[in-house]
FIMIDO-872924 format. One record per residue (C-alpha): residue number from 0; residue in three letters; x, y, z. Coordinates in nm, 3 decimals. Layout:
REM residues N
+-------+------+---------+---------+---------+
| marvo | gugu |      c1 |      c2 |      c3 |
+-------+------+---------+---------+---------+
|   NUM |  ALA |       X |       Y |       Z |
...
+-------+------+---------+---------+---------+
//
This chain:
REM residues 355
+-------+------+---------+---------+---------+
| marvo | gugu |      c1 |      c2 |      c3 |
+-------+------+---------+---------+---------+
|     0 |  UNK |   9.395 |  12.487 |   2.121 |
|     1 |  UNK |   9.483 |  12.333 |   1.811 |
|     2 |  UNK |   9.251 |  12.225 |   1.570 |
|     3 |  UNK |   9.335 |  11.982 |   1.269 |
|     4 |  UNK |   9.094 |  12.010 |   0.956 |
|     5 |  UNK |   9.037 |  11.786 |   0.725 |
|     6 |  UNK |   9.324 |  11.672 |   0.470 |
|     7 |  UNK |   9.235 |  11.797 |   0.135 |
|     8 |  UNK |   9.438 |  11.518 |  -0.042 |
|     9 |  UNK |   9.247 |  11.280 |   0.093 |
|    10 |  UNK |   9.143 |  10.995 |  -0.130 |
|    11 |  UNK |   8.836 |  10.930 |   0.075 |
|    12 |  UNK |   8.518 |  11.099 |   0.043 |
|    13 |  UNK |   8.514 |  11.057 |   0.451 |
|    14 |  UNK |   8.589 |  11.347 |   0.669 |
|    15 |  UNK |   8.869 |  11.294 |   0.846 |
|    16 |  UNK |   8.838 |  11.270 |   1.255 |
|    17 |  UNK |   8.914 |  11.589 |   1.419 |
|    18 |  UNK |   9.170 |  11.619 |   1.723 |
|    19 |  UNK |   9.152 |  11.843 |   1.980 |
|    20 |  UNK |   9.471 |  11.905 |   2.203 |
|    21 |  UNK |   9.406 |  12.117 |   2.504 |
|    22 |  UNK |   9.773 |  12.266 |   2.687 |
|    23 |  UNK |   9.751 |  12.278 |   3.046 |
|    24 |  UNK |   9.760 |  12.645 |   3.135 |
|    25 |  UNK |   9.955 |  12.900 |   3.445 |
|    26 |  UNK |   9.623 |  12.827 |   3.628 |
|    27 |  UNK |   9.655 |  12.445 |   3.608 |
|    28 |  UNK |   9.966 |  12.434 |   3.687 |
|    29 |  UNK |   9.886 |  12.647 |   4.018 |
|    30 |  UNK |   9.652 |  12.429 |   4.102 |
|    31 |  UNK |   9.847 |  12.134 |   4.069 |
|    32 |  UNK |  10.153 |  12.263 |   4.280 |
|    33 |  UNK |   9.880 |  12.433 |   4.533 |
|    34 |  UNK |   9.795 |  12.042 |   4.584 |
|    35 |  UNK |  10.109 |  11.916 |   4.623 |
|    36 |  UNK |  10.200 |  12.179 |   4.856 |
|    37 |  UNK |   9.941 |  12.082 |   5.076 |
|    38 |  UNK |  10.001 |  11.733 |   5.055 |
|    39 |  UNK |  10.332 |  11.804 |   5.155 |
|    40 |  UNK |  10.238 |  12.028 |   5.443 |
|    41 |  UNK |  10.010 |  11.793 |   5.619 |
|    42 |  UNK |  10.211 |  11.484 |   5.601 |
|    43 |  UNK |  10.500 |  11.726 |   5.755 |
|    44 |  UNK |  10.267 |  11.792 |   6.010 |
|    45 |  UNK |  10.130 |  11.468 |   6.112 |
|    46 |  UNK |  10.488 |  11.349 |   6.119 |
|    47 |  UNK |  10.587 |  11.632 |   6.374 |
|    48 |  UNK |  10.283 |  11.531 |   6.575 |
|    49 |  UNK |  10.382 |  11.126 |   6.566 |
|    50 |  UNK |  10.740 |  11.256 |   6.675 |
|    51 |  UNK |  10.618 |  11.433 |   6.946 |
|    52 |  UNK |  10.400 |  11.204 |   7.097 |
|    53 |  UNK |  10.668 |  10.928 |   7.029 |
|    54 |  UNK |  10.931 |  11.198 |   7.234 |
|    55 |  UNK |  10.709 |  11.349 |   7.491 |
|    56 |  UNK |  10.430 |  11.083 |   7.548 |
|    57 |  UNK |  10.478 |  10.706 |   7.644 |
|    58 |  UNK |  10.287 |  10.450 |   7.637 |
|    59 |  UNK |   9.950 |  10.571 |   7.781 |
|    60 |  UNK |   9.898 |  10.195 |   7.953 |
|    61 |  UNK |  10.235 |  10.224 |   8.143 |
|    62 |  UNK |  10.360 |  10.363 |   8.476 |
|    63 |  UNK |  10.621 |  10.669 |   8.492 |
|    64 |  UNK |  10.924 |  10.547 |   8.689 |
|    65 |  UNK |  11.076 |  10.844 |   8.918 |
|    66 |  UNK |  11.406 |  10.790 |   9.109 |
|    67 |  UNK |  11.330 |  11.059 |   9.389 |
|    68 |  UNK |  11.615 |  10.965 |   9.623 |
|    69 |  UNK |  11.889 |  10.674 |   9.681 |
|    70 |  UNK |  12.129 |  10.576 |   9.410 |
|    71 |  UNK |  11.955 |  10.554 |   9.064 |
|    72 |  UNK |  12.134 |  10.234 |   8.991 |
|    73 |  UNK |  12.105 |  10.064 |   9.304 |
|    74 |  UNK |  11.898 |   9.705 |   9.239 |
|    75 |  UNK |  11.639 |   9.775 |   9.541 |
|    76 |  UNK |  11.383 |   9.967 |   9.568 |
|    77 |  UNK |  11.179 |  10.157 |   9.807 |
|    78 |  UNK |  10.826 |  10.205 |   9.578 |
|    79 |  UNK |  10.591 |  10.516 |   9.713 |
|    80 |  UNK |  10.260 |  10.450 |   9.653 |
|    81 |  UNK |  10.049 |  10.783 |   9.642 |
|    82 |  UNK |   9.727 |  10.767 |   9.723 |
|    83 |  UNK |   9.603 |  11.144 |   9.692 |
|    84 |  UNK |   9.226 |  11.309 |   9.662 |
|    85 |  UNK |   8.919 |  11.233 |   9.730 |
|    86 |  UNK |   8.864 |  10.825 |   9.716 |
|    87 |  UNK |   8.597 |  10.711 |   9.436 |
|    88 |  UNK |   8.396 |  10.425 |   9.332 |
|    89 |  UNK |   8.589 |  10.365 |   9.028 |
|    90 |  UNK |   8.921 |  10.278 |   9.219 |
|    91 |  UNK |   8.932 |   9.929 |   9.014 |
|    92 |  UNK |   9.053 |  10.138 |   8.675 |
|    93 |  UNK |   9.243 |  10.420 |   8.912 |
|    94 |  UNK |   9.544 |  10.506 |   8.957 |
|    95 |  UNK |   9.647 |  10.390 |   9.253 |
|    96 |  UNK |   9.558 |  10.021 |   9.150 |
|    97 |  UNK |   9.791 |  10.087 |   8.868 |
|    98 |  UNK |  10.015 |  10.151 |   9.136 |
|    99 |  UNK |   9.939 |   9.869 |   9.332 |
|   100 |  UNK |   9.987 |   9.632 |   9.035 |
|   101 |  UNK |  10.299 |   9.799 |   8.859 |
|   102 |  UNK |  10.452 |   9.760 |   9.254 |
|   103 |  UNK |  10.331 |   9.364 |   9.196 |
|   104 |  UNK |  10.496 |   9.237 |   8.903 |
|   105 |  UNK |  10.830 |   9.475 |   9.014 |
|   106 |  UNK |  11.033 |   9.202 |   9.170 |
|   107 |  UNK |  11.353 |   9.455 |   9.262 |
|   108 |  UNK |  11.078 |   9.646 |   9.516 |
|   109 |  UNK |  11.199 |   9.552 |   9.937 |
|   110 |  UNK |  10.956 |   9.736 |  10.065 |
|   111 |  UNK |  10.671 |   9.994 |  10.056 |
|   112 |  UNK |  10.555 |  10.345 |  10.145 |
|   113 |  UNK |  10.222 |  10.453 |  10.109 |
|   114 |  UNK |  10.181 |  10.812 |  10.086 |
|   115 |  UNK |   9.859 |  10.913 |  10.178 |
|   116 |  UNK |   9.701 |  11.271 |  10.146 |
|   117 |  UNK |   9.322 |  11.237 |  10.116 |
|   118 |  UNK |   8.993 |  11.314 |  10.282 |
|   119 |  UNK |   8.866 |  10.954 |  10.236 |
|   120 |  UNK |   8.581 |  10.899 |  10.012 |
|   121 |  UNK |   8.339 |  10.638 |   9.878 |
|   122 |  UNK |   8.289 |  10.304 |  10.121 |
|   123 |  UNK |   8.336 |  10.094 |   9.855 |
|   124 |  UNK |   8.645 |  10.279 |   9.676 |
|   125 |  UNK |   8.820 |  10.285 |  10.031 |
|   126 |  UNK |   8.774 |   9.939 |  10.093 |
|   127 |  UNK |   8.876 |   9.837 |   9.748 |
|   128 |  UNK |   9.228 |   9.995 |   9.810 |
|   129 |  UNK |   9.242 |   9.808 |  10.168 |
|   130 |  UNK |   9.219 |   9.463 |  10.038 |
|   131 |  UNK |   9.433 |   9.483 |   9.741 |
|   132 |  UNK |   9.700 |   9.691 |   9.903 |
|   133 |  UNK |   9.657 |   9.379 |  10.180 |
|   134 |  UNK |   9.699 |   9.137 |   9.922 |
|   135 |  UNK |  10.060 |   9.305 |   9.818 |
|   136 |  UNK |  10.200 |   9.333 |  10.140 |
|   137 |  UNK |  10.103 |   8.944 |  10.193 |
|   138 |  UNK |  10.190 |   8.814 |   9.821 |
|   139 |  UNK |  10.555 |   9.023 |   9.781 |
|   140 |  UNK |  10.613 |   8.955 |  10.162 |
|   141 |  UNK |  10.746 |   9.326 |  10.217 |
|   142 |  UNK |  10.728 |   9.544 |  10.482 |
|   143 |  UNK |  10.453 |   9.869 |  10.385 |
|   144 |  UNK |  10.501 |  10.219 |  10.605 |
|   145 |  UNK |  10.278 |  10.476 |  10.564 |
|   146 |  UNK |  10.334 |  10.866 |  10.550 |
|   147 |  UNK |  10.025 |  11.051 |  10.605 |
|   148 |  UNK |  10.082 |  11.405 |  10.433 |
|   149 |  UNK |   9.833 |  11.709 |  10.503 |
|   150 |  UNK |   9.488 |  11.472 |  10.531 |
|   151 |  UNK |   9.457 |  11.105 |  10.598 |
|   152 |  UNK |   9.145 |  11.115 |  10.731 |
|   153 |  UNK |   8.801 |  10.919 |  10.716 |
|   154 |  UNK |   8.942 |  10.663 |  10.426 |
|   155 |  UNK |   9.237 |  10.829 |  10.395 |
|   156 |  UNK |   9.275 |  10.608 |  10.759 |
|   157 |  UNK |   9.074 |  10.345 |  10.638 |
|   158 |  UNK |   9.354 |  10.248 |  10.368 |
|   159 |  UNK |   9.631 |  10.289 |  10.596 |
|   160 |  UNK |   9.567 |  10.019 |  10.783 |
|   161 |  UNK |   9.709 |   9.778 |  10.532 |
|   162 |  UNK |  10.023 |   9.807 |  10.733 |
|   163 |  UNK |   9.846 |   9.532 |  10.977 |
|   164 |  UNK |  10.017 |   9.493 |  11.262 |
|   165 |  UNK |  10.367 |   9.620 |  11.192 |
|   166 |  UNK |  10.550 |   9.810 |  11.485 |
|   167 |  UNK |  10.627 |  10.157 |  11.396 |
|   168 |  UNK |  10.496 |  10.218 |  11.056 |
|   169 |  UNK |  10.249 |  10.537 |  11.021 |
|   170 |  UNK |  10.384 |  10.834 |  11.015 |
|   171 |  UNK |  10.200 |  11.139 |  11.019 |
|   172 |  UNK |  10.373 |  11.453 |  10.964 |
|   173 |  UNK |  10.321 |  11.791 |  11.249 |
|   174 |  UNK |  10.026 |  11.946 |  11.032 |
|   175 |  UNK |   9.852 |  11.627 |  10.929 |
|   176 |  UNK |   9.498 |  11.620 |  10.992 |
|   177 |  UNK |   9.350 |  11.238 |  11.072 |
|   178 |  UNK |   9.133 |  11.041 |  11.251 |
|   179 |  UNK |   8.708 |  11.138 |  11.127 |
|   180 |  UNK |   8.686 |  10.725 |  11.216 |
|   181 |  UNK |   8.260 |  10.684 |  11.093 |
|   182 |  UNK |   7.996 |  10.643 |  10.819 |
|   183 |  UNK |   7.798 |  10.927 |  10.651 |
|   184 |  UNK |   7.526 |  10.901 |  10.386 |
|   185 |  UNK |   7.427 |  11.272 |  10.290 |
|   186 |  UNK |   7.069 |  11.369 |  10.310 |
|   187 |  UNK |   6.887 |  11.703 |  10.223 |
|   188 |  UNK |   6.542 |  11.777 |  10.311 |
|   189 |  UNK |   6.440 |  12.046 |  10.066 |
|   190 |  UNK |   6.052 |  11.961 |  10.101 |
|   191 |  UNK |   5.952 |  12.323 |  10.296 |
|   192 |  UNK |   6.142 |  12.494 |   9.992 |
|   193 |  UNK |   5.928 |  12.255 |   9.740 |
|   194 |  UNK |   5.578 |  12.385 |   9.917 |
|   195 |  UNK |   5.661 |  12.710 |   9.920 |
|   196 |  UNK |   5.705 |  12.656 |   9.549 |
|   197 |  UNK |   5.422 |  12.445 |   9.559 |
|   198 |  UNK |   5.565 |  12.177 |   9.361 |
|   199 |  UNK |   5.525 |  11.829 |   9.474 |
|   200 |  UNK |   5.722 |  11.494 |   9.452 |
|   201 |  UNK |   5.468 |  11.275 |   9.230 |
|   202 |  UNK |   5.730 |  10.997 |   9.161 |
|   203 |  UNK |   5.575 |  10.622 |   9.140 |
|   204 |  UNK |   5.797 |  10.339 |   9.312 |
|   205 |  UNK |   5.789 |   9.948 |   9.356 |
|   206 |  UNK |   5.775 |  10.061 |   9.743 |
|   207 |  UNK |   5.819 |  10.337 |   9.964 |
|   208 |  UNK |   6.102 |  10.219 |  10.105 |
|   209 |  UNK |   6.303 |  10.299 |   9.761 |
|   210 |  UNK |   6.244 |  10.661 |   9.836 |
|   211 |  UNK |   6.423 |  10.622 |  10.206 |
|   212 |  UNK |   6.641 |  10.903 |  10.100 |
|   213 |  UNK |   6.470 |  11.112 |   9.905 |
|   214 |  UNK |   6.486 |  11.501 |   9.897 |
|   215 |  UNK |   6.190 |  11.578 |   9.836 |
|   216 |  UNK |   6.024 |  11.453 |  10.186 |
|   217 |  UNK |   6.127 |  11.393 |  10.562 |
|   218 |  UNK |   6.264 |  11.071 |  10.659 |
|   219 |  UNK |   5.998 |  10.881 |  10.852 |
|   220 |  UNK |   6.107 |  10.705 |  11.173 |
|   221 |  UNK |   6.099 |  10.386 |  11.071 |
|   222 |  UNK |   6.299 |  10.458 |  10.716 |
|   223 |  UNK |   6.513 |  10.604 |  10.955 |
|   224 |  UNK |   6.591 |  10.289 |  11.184 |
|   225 |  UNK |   6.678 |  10.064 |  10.864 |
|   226 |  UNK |   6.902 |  10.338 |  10.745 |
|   227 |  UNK |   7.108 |  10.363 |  11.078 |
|   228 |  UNK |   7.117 |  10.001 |  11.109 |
|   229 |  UNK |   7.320 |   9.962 |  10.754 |
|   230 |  UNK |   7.542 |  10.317 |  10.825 |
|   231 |  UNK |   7.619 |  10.123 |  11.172 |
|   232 |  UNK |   7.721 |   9.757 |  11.021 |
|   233 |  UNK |   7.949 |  10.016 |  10.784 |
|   234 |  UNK |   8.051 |  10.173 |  11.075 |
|   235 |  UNK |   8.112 |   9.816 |  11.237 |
|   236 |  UNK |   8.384 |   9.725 |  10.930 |
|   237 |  UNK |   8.540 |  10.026 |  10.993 |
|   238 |  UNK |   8.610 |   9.933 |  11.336 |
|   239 |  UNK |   8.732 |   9.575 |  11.244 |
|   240 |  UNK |   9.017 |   9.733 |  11.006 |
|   241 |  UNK |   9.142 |  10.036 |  11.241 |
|   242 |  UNK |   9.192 |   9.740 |  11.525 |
|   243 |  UNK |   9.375 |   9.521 |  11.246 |
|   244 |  UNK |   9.626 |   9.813 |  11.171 |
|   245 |  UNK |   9.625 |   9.921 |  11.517 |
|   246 |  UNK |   9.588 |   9.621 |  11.756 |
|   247 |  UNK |   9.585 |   9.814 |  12.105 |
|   248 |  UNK |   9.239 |   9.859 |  12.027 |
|   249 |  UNK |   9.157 |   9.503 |  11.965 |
|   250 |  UNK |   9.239 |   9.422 |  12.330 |
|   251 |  UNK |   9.044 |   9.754 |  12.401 |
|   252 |  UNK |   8.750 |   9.816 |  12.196 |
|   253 |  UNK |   8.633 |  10.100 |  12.422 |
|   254 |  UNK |   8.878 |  10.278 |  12.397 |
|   255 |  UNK |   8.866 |  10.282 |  12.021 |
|   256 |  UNK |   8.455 |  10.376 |  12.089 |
|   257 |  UNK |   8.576 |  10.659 |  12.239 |
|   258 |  UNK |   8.774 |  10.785 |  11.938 |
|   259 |  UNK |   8.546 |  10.642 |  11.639 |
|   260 |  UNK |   8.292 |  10.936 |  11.679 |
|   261 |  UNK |   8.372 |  11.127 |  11.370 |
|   262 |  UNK |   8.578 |  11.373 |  11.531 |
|   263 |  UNK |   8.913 |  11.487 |  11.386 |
|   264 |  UNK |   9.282 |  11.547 |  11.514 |
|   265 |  UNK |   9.587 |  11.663 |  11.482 |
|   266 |  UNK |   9.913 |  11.476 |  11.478 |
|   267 |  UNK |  10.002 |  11.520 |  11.786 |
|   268 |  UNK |   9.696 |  11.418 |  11.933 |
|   269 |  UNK |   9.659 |  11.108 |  11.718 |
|   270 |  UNK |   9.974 |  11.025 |  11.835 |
|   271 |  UNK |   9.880 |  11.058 |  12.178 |
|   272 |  UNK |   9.576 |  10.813 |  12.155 |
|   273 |  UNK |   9.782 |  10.561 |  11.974 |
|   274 |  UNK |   9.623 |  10.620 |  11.570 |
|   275 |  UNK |   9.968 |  10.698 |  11.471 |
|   276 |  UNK |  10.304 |  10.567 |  11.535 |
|   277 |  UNK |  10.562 |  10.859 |  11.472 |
|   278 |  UNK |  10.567 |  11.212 |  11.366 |
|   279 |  UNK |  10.755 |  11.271 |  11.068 |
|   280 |  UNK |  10.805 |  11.292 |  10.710 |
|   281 |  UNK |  10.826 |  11.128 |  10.352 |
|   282 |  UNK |  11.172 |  11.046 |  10.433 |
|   283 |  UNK |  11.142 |  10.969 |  10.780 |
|   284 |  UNK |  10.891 |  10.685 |  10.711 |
|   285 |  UNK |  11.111 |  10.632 |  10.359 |
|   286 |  UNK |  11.399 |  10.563 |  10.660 |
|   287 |  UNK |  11.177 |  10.359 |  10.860 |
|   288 |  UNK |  11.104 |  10.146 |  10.540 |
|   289 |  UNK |  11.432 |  10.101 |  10.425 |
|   290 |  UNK |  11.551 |   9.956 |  10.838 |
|   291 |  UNK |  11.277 |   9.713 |  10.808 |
|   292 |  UNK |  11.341 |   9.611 |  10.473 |
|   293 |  UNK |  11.692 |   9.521 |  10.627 |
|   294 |  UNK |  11.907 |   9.746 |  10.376 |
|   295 |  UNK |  12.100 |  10.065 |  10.368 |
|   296 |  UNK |  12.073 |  10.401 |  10.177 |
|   297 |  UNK |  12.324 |  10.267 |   9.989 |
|   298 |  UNK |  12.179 |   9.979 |   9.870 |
|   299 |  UNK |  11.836 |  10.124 |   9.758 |
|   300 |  UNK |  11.681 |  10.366 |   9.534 |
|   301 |  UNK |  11.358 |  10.569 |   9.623 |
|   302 |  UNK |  11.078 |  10.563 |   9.304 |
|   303 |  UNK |  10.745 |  10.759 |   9.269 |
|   304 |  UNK |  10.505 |  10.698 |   8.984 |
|   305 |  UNK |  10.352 |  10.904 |   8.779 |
|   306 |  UNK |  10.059 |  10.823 |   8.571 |
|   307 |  UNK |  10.141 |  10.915 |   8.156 |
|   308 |  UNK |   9.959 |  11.181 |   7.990 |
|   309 |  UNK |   9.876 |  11.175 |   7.602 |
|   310 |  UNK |   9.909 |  11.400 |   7.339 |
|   311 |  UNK |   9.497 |  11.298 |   7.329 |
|   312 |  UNK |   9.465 |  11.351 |   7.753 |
|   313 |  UNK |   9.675 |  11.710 |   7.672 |
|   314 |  UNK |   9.353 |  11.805 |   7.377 |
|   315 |  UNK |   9.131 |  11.707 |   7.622 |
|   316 |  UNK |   9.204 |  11.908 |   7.924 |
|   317 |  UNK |   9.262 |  12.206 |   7.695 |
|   318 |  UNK |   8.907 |  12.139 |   7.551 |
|   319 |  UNK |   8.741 |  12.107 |   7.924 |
|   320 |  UNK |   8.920 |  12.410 |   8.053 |
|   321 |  UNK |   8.810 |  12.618 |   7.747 |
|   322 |  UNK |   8.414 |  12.505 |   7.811 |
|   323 |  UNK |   8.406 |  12.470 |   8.157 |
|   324 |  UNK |   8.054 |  12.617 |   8.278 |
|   325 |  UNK |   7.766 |  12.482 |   8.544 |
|   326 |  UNK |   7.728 |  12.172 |   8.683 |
|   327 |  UNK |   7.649 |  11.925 |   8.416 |
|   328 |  UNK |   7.352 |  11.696 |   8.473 |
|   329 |  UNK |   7.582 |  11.369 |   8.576 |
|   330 |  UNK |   7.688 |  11.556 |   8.840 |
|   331 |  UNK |   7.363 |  11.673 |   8.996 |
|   332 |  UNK |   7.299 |  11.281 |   8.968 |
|   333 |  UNK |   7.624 |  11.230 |   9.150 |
|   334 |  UNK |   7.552 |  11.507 |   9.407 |
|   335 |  UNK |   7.139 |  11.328 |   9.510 |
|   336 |  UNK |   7.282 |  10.957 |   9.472 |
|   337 |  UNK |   7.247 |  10.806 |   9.836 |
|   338 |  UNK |   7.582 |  10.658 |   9.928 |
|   339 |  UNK |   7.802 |  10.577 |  10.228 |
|   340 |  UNK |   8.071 |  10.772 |  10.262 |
|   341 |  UNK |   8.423 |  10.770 |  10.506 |
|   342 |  UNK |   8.472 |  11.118 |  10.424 |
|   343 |  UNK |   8.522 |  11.411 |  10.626 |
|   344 |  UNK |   8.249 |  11.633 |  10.527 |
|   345 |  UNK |   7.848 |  11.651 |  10.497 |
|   346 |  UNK |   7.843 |  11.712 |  10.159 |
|   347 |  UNK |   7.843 |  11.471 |   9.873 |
|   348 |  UNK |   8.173 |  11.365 |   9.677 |
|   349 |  UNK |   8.197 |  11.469 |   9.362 |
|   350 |  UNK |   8.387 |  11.155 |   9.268 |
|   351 |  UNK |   8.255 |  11.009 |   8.949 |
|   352 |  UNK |   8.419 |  10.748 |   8.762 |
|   353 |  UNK |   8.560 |  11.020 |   8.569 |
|   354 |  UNK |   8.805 |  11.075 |   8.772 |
+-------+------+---------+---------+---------+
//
């Protein structure tokens, strides 16, 4: 610090101002540097991380292309559809909708396989996929085939009747389980284990018919009748599409009866009662396909999608896997919510919109 006194010559009787010059010191300097530094670092890193994503992670809105067979540069295509899980009510924002639609607007795509591997699901979610994969077989004129791979069972059938009536188009391969044609709702009756507990179900409704299904008490007879009568109408629909992909069991409803009851089988016996066409594999029905599409091997390439995962999706996961713990309370909700299911099991589907 320097300090300037007054001038001595002055010719004024005023003191004279005093300036004060401070030097920035090491430790200023350290700090200065420390902050550029930083600076620095992060906008190195955030760079990095808008490189990476740019590299690694495309648009999150749009489809993965994946040339699985054929030639790569061939102008046709054969598109797979995958339809693969458990079936949900959310199907509208899913991915196999993305599918559907990316299949839609692909004009180079002669015709269709729909790989299916799933235990059915939600009425709703399966019936959702019916009509719009319906709609793209009519609209784009193609011909669909379906490959059933270790389950197409319940809805997992349900949706593969889009093929309509097309000659020789499902394919199921040796192990495939299928078939489980019929309508669940789930219902527990925990009421003994609430008296023993002695804790009662005091909940106030607009009418006693909103508790129908309710856990808490046994389901009177006449709750009971109401409830079969809207699984049956379910049931009903279900009927109506397996004789529009199959239509031997239009002209013979009872012998369709005879196989709706719920009850699965194998390949080789759903080929023997007519739910499947031929046993085989992805690139059996990929073969199949390609013949009715009236092209060669030659002439087509094979493409799979696969649905983009962000660098955000990637934090995520890491984040869900790292606090996974009990059953959160949206899905005990999801577990006691009364719904209709084509699924093969007695149990409710954990198959939130989350999916």
């Amino acid at each position: 610090m320097i300090v300037n006194s007054p001038s001595t010559t002055s010719t004024s009787n005023q003191p004279q101002p005093i300036v004060v010059v401070q030097r920035s010191g090491v430790l200023g300097l350290l700090v200065a540097m420390t902050g550029w530094l930083g600076f620095f670092i992060c906008g190195s890193v955030l760079l990095l991380l808008i490189m990476i994503t740019v590299a690694f992670y495309p648009d999150p809105e749009a489809l993965e292309t994946k040339v699985i067979s054929g030639d790569e540069y061939a102008d046709g295509k054969i598109a797979v559809i995958t339809i693969d899980g458990v079936i949900s009510d959310s199907e509208d924002e899913g991915f196999v909708k993305r599918q559907i639609d990316e299949v839609m607007d692909d004009d180079d795509v002669k015709a269709i396989v729909l790989r299916v591997d799933s235990p059915g699901g939600a009425v709703t979610g399966a019936d959702y996929l019916f009509h719009h994969l319906k709609k793209l077989k009519k609209e784009k004129g193609v011909p669909v085939v379906v490959s059933m791979g270790g389950m197409a069972a319940s809805g997992g059938y349900y949706v593969s009747m889009a093929v309509g009536d097309q000659k020789d188009s499902i394919y199921a391969e040796p192990t495939t389980t299928t078939g489980s044609i019929g309508v669940i709702i789930p219902h527990y009756d925990i009421s003994g284990l609430l008296a023993r507990f002695d804790v009662k179900d005091d909940s106030i409704s607009s009418h006693e018919r909103k508790q129908m299904l309710a856990m808490t008490r046994p389901i009177p007879a006449e709750h009971r009748l109401i409830i079969q009568g809207y699984v049956n109408e379910t049931f009903d629909r279900f009927k109506t599409v397996v004789k529009e992909g199959r239509p031997q069991f239009s002209k013979d409803g009872a012998a369709l009866d005879k196989l709706a009851t719920g009850e699965i089988f194998s390949a080789d016996q759903a080929l023997k009662h007519g739910l499947v066409d031929r046993i085989g594999f992805l690139e059996d029905a990929v073969d199949r396909a390609i013949e009715l599409a009236g092209l060669t091997e030659d002439d087509v390439q094979v493409v799979k999608y696969k649905k983009p995962v962000s660098f955000l999706d990637d934090i995520a996961l890491m984040q869900s896997r790292a606090s996974r713990g009990p059953l959160s309370v949206d899905d005990l909700l999801e577990m006691s919510t009364p719904r209709a299911y084509y699924l093969v099991t007695s149990l409710p589907a954990l198959a939130s919109s989350r999916k």
